[in-house]
MDAnalysis code that builds the backbone (N, CA, C; Angstrom):
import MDAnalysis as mda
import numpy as np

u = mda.Universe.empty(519, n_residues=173, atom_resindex=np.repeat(np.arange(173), 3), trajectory=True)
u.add_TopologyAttr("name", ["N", "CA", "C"] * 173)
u.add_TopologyAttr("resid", np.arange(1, 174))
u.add_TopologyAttr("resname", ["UNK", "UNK", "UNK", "UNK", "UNK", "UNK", "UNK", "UNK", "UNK", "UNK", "UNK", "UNK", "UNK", "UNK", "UNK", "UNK", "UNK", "UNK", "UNK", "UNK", "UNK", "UNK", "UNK", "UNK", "UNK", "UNK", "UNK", "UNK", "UNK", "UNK", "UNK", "UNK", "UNK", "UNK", "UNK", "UNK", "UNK", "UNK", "UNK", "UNK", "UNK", "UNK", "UNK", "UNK", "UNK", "UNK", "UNK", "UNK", "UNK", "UNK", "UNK", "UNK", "UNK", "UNK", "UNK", "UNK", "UNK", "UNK", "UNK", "UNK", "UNK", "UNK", "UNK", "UNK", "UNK", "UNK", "UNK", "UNK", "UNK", "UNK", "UNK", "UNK", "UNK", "UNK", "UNK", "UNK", "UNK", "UNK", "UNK", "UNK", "UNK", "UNK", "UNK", "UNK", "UNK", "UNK", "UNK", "UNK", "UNK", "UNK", "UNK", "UNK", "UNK", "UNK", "UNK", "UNK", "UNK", "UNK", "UNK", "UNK", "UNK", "UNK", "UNK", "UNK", "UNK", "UNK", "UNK", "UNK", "UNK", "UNK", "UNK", "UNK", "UNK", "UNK", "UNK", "UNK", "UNK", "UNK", "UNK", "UNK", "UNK", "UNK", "UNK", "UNK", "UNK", "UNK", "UNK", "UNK", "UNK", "UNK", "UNK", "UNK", "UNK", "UNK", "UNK", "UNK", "UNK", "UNK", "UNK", "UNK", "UNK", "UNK", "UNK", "UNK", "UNK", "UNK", "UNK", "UNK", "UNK", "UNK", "UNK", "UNK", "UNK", "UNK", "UNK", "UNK", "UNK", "UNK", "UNK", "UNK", "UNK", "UNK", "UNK", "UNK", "UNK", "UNK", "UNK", "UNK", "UNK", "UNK", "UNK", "UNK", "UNK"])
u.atoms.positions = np.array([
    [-7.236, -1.568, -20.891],
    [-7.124, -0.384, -21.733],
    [-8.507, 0.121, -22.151],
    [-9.030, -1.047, -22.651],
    [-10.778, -0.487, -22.585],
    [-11.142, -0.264, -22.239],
    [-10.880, -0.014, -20.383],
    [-11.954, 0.360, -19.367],
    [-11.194, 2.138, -19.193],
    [-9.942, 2.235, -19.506],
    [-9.416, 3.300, -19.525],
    [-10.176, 4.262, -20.372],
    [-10.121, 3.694, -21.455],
    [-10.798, 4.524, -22.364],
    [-12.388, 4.932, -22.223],
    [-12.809, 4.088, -21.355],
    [-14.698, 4.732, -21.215],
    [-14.147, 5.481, -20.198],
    [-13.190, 5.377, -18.891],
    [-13.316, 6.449, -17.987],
    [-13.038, 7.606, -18.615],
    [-12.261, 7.703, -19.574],
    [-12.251, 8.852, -20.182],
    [-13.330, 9.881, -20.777],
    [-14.020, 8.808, -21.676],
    [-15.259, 9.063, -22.590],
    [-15.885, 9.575, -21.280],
    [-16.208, 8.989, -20.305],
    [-17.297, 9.555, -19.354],
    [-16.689, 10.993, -18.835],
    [-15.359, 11.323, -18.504],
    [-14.974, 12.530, -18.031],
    [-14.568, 11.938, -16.921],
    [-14.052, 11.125, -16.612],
    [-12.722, 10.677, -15.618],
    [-11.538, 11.440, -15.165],
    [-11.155, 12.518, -14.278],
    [-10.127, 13.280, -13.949],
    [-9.124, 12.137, -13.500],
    [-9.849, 11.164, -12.608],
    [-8.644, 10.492, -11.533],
    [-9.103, 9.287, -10.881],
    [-8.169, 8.733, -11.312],
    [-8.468, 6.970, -11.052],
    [-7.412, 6.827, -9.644],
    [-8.445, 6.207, -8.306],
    [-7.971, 5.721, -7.685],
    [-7.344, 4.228, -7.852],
    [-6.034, 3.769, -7.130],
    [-5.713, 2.362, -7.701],
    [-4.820, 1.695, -6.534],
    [-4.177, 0.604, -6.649],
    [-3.469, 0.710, -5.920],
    [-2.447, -0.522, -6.341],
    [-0.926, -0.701, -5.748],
    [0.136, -0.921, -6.001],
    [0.094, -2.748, -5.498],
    [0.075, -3.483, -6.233],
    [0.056, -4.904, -5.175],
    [1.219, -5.082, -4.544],
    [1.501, -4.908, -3.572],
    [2.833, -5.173, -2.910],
    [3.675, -6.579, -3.567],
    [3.050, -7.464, -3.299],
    [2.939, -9.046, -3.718],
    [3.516, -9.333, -5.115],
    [3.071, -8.170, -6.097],
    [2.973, -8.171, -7.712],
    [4.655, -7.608, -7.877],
    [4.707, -6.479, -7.203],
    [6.405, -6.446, -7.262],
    [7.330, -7.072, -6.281],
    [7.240, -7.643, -5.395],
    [7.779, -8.376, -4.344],
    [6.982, -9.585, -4.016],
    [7.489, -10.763, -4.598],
    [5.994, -11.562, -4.420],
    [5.855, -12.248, -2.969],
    [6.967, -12.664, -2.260],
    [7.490, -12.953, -0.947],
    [7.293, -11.718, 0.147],
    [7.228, -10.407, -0.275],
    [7.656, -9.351, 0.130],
    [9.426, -8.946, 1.058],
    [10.052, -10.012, 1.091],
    [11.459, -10.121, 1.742],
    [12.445, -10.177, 0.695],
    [12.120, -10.405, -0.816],
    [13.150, -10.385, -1.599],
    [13.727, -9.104, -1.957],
    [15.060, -8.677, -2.122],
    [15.901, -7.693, -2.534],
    [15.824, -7.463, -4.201],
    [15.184, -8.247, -4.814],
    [15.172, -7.432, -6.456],
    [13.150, -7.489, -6.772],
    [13.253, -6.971, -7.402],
    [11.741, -6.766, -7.429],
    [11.331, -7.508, -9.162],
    [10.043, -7.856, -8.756],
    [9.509, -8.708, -9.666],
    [9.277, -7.529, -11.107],
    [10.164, -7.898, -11.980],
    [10.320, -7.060, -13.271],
    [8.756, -7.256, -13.730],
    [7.992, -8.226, -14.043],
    [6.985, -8.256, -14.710],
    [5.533, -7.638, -13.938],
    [5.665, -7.836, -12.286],
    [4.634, -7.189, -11.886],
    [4.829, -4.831, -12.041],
    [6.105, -4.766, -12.117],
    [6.307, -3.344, -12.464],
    [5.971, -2.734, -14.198],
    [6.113, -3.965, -14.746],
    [5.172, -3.539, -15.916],
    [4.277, -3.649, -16.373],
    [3.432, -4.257, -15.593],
    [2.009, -3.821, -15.451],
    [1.606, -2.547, -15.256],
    [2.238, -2.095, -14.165],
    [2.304, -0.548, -13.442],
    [2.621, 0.523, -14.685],
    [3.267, 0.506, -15.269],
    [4.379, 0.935, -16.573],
    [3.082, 1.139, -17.066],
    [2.088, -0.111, -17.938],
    [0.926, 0.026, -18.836],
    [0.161, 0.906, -18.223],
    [-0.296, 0.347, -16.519],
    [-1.531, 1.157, -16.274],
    [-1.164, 2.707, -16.457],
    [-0.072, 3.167, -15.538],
    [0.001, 4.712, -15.637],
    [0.077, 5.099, -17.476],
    [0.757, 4.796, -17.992],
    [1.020, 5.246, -19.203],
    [-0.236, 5.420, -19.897],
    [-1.279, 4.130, -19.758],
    [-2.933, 4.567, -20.607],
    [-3.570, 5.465, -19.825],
    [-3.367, 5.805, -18.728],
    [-3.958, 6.999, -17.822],
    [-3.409, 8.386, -17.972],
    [-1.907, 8.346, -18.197],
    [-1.478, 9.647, -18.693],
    [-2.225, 10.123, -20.228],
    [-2.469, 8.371, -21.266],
    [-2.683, 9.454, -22.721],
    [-3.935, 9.746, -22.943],
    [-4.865, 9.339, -21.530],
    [-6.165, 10.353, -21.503],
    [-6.107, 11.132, -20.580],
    [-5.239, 11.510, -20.280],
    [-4.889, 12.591, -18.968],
    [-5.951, 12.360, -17.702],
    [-5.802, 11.245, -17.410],
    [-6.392, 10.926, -16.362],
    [-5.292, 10.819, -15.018],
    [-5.133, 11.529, -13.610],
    [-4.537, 11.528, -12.443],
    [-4.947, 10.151, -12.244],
    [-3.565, 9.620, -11.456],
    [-3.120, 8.152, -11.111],
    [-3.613, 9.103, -9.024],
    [-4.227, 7.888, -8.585],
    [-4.190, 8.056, -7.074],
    [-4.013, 7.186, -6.878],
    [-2.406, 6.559, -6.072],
    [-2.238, 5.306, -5.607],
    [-2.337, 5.084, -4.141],
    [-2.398, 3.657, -3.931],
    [-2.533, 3.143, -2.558],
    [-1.206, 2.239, -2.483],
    [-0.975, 2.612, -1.366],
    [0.593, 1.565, -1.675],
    [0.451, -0.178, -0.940],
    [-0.824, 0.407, -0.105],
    [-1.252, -1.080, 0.625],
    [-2.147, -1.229, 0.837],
    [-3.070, -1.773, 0.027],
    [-4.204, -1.883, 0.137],
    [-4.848, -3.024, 0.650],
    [-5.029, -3.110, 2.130],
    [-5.334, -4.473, 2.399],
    [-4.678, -5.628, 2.300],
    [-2.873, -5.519, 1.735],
    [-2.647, -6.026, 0.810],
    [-0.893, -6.063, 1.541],
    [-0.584, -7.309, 2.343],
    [0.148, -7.783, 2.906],
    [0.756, -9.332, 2.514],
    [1.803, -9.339, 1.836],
    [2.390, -10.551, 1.139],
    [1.915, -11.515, 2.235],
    [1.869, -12.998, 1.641],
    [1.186, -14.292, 2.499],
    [2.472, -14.630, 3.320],
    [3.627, -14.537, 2.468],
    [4.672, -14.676, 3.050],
    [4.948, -14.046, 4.347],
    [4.938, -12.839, 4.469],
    [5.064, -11.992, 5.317],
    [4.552, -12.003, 6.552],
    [2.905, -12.619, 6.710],
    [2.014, -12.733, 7.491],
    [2.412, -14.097, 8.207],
    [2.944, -14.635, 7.308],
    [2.742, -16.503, 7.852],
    [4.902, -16.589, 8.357],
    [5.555, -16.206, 8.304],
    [6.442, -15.439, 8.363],
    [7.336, -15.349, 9.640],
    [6.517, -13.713, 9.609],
    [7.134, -12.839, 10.712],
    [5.874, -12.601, 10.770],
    [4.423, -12.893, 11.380],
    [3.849, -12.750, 11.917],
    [3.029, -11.121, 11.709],
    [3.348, -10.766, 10.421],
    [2.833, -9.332, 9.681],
    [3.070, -8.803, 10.132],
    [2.553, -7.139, 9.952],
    [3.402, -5.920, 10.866],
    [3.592, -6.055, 12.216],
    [2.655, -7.072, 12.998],
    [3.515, -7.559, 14.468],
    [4.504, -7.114, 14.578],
    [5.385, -7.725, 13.492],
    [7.004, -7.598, 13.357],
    [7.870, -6.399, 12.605],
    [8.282, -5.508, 13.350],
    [9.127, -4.368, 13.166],
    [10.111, -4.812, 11.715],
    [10.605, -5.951, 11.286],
    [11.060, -6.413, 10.207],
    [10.052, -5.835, 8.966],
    [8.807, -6.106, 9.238],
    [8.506, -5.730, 8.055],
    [8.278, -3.669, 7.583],
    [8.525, -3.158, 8.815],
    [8.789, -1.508, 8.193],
    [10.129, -1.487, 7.405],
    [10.955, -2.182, 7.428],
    [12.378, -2.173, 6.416],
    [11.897, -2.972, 4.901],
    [10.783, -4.046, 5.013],
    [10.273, -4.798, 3.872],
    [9.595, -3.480, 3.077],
    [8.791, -2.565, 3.935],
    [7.584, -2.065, 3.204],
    [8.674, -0.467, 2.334],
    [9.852, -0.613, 3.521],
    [10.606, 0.883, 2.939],
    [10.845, 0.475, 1.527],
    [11.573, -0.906, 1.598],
    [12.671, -1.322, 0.046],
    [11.219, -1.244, -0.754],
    [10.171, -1.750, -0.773],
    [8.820, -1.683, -1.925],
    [8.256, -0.241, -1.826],
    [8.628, 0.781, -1.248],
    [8.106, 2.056, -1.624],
    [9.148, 2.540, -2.027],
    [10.248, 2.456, -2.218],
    [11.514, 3.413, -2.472],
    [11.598, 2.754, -4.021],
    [10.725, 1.275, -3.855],
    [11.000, 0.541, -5.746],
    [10.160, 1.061, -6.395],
    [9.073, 1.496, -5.633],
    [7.674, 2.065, -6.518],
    [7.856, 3.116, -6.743],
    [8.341, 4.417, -6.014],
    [8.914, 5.634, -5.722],
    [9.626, 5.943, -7.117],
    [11.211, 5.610, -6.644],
    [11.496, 5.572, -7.663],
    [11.323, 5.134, -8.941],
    [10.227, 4.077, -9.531],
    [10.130, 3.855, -10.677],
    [8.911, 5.145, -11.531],
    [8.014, 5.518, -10.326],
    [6.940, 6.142, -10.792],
    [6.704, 7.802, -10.149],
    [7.812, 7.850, -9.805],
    [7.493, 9.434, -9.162],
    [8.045, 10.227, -10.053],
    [7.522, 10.143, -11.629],
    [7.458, 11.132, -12.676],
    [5.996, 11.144, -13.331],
    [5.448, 9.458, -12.692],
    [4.066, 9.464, -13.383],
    [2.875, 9.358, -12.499],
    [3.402, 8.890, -11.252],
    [2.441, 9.510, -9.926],
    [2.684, 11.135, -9.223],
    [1.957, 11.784, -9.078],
    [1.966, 12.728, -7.450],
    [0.785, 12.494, -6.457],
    [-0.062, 11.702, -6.842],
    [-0.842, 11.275, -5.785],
    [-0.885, 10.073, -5.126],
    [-0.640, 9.684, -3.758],
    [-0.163, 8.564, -2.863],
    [-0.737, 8.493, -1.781],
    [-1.260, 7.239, -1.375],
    [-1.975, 7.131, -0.220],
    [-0.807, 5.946, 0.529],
    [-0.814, 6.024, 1.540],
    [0.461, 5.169, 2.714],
    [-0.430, 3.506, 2.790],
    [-1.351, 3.480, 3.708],
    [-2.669, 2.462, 4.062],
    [-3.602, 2.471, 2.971],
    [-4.798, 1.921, 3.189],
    [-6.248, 2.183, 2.971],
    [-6.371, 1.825, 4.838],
    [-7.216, 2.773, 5.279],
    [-7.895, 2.207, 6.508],
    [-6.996, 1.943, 7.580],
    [-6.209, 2.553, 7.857],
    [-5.042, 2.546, 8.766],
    [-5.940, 1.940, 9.796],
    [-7.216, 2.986, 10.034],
    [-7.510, 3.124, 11.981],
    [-8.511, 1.529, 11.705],
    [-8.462, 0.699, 10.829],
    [-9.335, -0.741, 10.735],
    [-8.478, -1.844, 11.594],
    [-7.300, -1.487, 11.827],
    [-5.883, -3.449, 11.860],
    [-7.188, -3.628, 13.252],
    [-7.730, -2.633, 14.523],
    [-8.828, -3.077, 15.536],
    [-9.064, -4.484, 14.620],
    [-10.084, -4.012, 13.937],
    [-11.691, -4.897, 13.482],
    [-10.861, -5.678, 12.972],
    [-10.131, -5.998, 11.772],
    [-9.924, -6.433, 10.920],
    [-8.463, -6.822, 10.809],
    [-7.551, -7.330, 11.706],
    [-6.620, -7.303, 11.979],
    [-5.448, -8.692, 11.361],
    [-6.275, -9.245, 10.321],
    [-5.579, -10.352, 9.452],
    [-5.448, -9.178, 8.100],
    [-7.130, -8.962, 6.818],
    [-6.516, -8.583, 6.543],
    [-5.671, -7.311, 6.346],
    [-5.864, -6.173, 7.221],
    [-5.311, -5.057, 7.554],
    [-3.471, -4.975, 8.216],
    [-3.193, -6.011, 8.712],
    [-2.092, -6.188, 9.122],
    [-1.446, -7.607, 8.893],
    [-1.964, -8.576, 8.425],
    [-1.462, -9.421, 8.272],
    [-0.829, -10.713, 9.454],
    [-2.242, -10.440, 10.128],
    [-1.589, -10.861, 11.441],
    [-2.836, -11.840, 11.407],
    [-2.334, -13.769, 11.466],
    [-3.330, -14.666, 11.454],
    [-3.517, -15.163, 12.760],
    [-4.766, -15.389, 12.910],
    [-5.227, -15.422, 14.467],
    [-4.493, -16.917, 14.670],
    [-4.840, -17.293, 14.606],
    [-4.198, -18.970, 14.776],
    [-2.581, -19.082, 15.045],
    [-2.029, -18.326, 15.290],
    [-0.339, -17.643, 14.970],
    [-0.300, -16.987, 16.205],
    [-1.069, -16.126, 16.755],
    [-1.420, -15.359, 17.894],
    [-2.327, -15.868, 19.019],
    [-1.457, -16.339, 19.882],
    [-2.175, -16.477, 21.417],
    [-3.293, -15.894, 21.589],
    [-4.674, -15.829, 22.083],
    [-5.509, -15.176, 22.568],
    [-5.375, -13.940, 23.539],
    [-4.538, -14.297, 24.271],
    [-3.990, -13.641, 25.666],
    [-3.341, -12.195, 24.702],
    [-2.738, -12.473, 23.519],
    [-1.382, -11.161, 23.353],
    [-1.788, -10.518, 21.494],
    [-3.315, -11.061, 21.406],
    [-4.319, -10.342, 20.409],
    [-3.777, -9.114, 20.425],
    [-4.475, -8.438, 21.353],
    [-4.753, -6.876, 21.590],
    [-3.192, -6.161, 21.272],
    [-2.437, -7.035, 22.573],
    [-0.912, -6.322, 21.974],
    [-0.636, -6.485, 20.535],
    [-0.665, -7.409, 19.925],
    [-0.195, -7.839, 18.810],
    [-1.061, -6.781, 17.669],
    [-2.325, -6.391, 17.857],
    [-3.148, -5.518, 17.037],
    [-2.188, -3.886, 17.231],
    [-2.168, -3.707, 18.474],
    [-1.439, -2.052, 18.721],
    [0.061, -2.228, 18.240],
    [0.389, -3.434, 18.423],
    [2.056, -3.440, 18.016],
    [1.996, -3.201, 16.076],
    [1.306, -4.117, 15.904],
    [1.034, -3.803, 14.342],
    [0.492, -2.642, 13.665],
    [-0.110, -1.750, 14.008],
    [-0.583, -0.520, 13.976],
    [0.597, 0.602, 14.210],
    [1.637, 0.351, 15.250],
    [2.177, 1.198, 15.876],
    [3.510, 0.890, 14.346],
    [3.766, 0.004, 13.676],
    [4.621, -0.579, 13.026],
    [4.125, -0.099, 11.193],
    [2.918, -0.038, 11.273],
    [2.248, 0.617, 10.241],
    [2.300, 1.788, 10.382],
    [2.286, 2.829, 11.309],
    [2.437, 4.137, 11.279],
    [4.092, 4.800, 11.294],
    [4.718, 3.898, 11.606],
    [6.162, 4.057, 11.410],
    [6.301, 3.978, 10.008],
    [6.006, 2.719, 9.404],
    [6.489, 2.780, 8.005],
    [5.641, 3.996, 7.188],
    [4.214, 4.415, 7.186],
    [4.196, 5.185, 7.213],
    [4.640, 6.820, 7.199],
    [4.923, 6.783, 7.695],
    [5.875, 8.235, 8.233],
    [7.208, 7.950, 7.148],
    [8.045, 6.727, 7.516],
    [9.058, 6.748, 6.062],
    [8.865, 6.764, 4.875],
    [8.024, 6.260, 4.546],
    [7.505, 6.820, 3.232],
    [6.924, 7.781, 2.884],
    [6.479, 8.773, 3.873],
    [6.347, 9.985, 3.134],
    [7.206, 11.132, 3.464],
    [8.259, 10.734, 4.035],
    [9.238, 11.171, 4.018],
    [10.471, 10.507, 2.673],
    [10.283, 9.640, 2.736],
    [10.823, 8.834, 0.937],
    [10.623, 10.132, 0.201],
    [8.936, 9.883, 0.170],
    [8.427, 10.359, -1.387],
    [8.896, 12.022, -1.144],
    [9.060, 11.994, -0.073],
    [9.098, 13.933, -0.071],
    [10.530, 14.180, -0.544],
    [11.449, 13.239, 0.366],
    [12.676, 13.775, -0.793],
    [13.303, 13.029, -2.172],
    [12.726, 12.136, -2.373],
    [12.679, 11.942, -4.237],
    [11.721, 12.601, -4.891],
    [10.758, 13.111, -4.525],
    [9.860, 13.768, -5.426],
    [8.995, 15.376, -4.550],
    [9.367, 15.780, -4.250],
    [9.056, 17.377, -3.028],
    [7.450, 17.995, -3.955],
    [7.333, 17.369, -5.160],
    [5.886, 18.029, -5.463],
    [4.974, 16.954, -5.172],
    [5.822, 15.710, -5.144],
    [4.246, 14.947, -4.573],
    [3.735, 15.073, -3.254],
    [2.597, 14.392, -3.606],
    [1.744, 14.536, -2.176],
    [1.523, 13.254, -1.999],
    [1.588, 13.034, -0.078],
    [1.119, 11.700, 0.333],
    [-0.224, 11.954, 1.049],
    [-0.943, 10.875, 1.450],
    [-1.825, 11.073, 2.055],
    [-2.325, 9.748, 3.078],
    [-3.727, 9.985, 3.439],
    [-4.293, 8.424, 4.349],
    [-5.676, 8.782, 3.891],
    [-6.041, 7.357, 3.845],
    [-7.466, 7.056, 3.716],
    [-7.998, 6.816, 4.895],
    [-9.164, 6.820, 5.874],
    [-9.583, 6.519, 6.891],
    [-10.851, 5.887, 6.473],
    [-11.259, 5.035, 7.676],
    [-12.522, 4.441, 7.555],
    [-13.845, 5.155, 7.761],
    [-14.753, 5.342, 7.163],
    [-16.247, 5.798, 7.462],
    [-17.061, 4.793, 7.895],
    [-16.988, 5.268, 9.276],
    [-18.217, 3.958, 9.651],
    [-19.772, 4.783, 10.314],
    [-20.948, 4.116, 9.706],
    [-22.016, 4.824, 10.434],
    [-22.584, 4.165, 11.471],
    [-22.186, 5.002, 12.641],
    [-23.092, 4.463, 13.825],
    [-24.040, 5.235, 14.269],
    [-25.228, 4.520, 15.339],
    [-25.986, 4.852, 15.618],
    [-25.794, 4.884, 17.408],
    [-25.977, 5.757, 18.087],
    [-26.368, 5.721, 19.674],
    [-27.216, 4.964, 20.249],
])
């Protein structure tokens, strides 16, 4: 709450943030959602609304239950676009009066480089030989869920906006 309050003092419009998947679903496969990690969510937006500060959420930030990964083998597995629908339709609906700004990923075009934690996919779990597939299959499984959720949010809430974050990388020739 204290840190709320200096973003304010400084002139803070809009706090980027993001949703722990884990915090309301701690398994990410369970059917009721963790009451105490959603009121956390409850506090944060609410001290951000009474300095009128814009909420920008991330719905996954890097941020793939352990369960999930060790599992079903992380978004590898088409199972988890039905995991990620039930945790955006819980977040959705709890906060699409106190969010309109939503990001799907952080870093969608990263699962390449970074493909544990971006997708949740542990190398040691994955053959060498079926990497590469296993990176495009997980990507291809992230952009699906993707797409349902902002199709979710569009028809529970038609003024919000979704969006994607992409990676900035600087290279040189």
């Amino acid at each position: 709450k204290e840190d709320i309050a200096l973003f304010a003092e400084m002139g803070f419009k809009v706090y980027r943030t993001s949703i722990a998947w884990s915090r309301i679903f701690p398994n990410g496969d369970e059917t009721e959602p963790n009451e105490a990690g959603l009121k956390f969510y409850d506090d944060l937006f609410d001290e951000l609304a009474k300095y009128g500060i814009e909420p920008l959420v991330t719905l996954s930030h890097y941020e793939t239950p352990l369960h999930l990964a060790r599992k079903y083998n992380g978004w590898a597995n088409r199972d988890l676009i039905g995991f990620y629908e039930r945790y955006v339709r819980t977040v959705f609906t709890r906060y699409k009066d106190k969010v309109k700004y939503w990001l799907t990923f952080n870093e969608i075009d990263s699962v390449g480089r970074h493909p544990f934690i971006t997708a949740g996919l542990i190398p040691d779990q994955i053959p060498d030989d079926n990497l590469e597939s296993a990176v495009y299959q997980s990507l291809h499984h992230q952009y699906v869920a993707a797409a349902k959720a902002t199709t979710l949010l569009h028809q529970m809430s038609p003024s919000s906006r979704m969006g994607s974050m992409l990676t900035k990388l600087t290279t040189y020739p």
